[in-house]
C-alpha positions in Angstrom: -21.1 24.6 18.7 -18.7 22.0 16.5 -15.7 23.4 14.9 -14.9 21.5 12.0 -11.3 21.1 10.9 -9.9 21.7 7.3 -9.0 18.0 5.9 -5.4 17.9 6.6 -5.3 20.5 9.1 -1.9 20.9 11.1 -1.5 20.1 14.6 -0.7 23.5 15.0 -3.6 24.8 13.9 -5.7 22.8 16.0 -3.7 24.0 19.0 -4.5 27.7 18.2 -8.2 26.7 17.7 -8.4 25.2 20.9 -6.2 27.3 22.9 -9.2 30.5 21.2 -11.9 28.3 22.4 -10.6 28.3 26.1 -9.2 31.7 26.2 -13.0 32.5 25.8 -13.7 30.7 29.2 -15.2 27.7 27.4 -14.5 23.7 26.9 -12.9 22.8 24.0 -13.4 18.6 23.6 -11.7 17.3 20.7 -12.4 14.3 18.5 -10.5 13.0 15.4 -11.2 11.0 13.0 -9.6 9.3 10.0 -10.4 12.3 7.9 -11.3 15.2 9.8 -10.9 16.6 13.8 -14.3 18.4 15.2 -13.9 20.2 18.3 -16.6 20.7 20.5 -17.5 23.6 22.2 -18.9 23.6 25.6 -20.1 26.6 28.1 -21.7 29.8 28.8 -24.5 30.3 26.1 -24.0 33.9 26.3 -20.8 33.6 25.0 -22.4 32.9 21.6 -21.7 35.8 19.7 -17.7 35.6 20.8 -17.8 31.3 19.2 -18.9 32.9 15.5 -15.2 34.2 15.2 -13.8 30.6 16.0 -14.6 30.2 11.7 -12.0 32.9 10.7 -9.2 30.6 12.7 -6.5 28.9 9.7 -7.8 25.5 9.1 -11.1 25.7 10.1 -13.6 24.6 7.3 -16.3 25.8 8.9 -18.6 26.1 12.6 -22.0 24.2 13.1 -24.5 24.8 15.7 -25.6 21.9 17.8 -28.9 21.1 17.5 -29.8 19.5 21.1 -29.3 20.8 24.5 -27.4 17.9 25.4 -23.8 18.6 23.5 -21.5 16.0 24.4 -23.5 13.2 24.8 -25.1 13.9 21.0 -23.4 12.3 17.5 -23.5 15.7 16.3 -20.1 16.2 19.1 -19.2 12.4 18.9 -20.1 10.7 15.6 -18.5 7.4 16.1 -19.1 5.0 18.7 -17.7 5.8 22.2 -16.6 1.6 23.7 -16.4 1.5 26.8 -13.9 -1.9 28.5 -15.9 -4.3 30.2 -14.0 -7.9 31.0 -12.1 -8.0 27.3 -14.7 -6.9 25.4 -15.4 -3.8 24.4 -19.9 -2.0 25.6 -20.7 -0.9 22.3 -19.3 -2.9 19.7 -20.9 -6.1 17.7 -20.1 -8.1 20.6 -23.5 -8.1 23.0 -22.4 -8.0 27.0 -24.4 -9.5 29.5 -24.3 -8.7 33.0 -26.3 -10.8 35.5 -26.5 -11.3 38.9 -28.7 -11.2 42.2 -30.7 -7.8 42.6 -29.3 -7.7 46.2 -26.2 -9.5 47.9 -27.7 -11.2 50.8 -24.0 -13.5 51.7 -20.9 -14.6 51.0 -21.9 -17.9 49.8 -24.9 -16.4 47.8 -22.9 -14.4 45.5 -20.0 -16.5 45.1 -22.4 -19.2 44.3 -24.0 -17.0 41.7 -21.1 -15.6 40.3 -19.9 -18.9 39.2 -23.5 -20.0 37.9 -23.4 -16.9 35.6 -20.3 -17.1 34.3 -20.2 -20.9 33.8 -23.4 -19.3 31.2 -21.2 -17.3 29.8 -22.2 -13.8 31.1 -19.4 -10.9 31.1 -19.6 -9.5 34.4 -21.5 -9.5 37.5 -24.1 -7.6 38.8 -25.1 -7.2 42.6 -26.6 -4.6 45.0 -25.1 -3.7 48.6 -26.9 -0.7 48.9 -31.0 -1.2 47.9 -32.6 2.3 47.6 -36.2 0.9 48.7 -39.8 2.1 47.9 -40.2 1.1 52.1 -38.2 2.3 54.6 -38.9 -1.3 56.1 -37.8 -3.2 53.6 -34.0 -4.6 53.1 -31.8 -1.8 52.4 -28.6 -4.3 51.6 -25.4 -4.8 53.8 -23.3 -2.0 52.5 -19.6 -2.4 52.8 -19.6 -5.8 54.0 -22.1 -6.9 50.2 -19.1 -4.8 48.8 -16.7 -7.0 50.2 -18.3 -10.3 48.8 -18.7 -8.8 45.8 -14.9 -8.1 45.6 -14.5 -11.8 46.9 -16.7 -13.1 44.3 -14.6 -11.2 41.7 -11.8 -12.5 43.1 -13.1 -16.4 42.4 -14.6 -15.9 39.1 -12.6 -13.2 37.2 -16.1 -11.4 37.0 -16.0 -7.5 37.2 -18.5 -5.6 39.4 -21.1 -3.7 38.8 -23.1 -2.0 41.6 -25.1 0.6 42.7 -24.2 3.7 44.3 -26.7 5.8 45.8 -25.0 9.5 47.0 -21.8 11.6 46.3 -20.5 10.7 49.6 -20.2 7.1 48.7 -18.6 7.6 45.1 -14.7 6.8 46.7 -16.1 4.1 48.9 -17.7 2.2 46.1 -15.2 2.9 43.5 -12.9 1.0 45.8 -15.1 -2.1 45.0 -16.6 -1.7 41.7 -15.9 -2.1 38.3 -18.5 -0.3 37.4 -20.8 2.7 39.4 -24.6 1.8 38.3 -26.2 4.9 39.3 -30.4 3.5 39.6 -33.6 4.7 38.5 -34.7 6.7 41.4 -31.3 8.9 41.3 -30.8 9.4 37.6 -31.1 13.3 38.1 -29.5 13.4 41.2 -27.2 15.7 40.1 -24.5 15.9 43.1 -24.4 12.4 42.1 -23.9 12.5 38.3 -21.0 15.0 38.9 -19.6 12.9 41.5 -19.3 9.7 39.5 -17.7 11.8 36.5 -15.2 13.0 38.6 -14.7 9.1 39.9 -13.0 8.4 35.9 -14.7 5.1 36.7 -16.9 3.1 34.2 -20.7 4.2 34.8 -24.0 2.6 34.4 -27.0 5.6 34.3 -30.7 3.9 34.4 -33.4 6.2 33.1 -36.0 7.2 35.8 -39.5 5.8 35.5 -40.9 8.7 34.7 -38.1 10.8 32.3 -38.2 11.6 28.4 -35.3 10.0 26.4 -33.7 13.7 26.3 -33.9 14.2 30.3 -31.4 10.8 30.2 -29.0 12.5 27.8 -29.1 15.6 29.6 -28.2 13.5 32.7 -25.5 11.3 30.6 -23.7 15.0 30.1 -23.6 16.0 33.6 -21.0 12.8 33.8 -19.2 13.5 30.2 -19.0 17.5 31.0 -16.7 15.9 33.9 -14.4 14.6 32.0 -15.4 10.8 32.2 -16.6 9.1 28.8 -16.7 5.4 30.3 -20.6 5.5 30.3 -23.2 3.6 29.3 -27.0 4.2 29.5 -29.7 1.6 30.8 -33.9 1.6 29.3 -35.3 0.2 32.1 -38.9 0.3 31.4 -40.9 3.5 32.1 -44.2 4.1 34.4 -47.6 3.9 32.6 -51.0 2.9 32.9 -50.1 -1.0 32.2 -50.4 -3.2 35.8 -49.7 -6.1 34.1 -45.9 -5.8 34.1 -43.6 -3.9 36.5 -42.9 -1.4 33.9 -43.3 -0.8 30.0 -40.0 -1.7 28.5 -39.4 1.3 26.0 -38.2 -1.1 23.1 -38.4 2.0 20.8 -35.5 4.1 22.8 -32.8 1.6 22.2 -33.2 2.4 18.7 -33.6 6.3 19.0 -30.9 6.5 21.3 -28.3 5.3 19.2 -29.1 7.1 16.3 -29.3 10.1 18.8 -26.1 9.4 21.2 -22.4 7.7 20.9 -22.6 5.9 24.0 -23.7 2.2 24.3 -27.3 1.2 25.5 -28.1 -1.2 28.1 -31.7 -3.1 27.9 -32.9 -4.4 32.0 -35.5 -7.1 30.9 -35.7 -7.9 34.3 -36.8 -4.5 36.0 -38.9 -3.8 32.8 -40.9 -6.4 33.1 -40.9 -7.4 36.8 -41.5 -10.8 36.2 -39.5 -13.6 35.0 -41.3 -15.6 32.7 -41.4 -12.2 30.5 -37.7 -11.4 30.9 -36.7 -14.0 27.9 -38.7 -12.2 25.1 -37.7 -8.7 26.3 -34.0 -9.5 26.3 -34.1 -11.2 22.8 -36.6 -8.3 21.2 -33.7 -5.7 22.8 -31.0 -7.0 20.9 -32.7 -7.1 18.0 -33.5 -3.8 18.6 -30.1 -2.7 18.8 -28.8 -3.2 22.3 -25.3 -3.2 23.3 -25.9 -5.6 26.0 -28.2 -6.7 29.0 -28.6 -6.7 32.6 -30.0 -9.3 34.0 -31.3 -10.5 37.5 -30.0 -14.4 38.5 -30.9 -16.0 41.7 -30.1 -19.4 43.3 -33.5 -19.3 44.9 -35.9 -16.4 43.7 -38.8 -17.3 46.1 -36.1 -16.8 49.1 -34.7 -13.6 47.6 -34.8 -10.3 49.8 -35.6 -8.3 47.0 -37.4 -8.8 43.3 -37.7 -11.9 43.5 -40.6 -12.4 41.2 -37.8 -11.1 38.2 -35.2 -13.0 38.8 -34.1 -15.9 36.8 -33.3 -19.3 38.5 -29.8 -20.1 37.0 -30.6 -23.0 34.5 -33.5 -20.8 33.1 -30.7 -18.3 32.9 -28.0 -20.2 31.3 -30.7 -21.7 28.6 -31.7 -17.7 27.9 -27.6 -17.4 26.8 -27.9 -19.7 24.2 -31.1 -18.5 22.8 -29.8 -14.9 22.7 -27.1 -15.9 21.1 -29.0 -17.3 18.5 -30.7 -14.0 18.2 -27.7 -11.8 17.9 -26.2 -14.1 15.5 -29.5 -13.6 13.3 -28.6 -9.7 13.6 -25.0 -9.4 12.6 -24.0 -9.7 16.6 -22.3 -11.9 19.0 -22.9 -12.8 22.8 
């Protein structure tokens, strides 16, 4: 349910609406605008009859019914934008991001070397696994702490903040420690331990969808993290399992438009993972922002035939830094920047 505030309504009254809604066991989240405050309410279902007498409060206009299951994550809760930091600029606003990087850190020198290739390219922050969930138990499963611990090197020569991947609730402190930015991957996008865990964390979040999950399953997994307090996030199309062999994935261009008319949060486009192959990771990142995206992600390596993972994807860094300047080019043409 959305409580809707009287234009002008007093402070006071807004205090004694929410101080009802949570007397009644539930959430109250509020939002204000220029004109009018909405609060949203969040909790037991059964509880329903109890929210109708939230309209006879002084200075409410009136109570709406949300429409989707998810509640926080929706526009109905959150009509304008949510911007979440990143670097100086600001996921979700006209200027795009790009974050880029190796799929897996593999040394000290590789992703110091390819922090300073991708920002020389201009990207905003930098991307880098130290923990690989793998399809094969045999293949690499990253260096943990110690691909942390370059990453935070590599930070500390370029400026770049981190984004990387965490793969279980146990891990949330140790990685938050390191990262900028908690990408929670494909394969764990309902793993719901870990949604609540990275809420908790108040750090920024990066949720993938899963291969095989419905636009509405991501939402419902984007409000595991917002029902814990933590509005830093960001969601990821990532390309989806169908019948197609001749990419990786099928990138879902259509859900970067139907999830921001459906969501606040910002949308992330992975060319690179969508397609699985590098020569198609140009197209897909210029067709994604001008379908709307709020910025990319983007695999870089210094040598992607030696790479220890997803190789075939990644970009060689020249390749890379002449993709920048075509996307810009593209966003420019759509009322954006890069």
């Amino acid at each position: 349910m959305i409580v809707i505030m009287q234009v002008g309504a007093t402070a006071k009254q807004i205090s004694a609406v929410i101080q009802r809604i949570e007397e009644m066991g539930l959430k109250a989240h509020l939002s204000e605008g220029q004109e009018r405050t909405i609060i949203g309410v969040v909790g037991d279902d059964r509880k329903a009859a109890e929210r109708d007498t939230l309209g006879l409060l002084e200075g409410v206009e009136r109570t709406m019914r949300v429409s989707h299951p998810y509640k926080l994550a929706s526009r109905e809760f959150h009509p304008k934008d949510t911007g979440v930091p990143l670097n100086g600029s600001v996921v979700g606003s006209k200027k795009v991001v790009v974050i880029a990087g190796p799929c897996s850190v593999e040394s000290k020198e590789q992703i110091i070397e390819t922090a300073c290739a991708v920002k020389e390219a201009g990207a905003t922050a930098l991307r880098g696994g130290a923990y690989k969930p793998r399809s094969s138990p045999y293949s690499f499963q990253g260096l943990g702490e110690k691909g942390l611990e370059y990453l935070a090197e590599a930070r500390q020569v370029t400026g770049l903040p981190i984004v990387t991947e965490v793969m279980e609730p146990g891990m949330v402190e140790l990685v938050s420690r390191y990262a900028d930015v908690l990408q929670i991957g494909a394969r764990n996008m309902q793993n719901f331990p870990l949604l609540n865990a990275a809420g908790e964390s108040q750090r920024a979040v990066l949720l993938k969808r899963g291969p095989a999950n419905t636009m509405e399953e991501l939402l419902m997994a984007a409000e595991y993290i917002l029902a814990r307090g933590n509005s830093n996030l960001m969601l990821c199309e990532r390309g989806i399992r169908t019948f197609e062999t001749y990419t990786r994935n099928t990138f879902d261009l259509n859900a970067i438009p139907v999830l921001k008319s459906r969501t606040h949060l910002p949308i992330i486009a992975d060319p690179s993972h969508a397609t699985g192959k590098w020569e198609y990771v140009g197209a897909a990142a210029k067709a994604a922002i001008a379908a709307g995206a709020d910025g990319l992600i983007l695999e870089v390596h210094m040598e992607p035939e030696k790479a220890l993972s997803d190789g075939a994807q990644s970009l060689r860094p020249e390749k890379f830094a002449e993709l920048m300047k075509q996307m810009r080019r593209v966003a420019e043409a759509v009322d954006r920047e890069l």
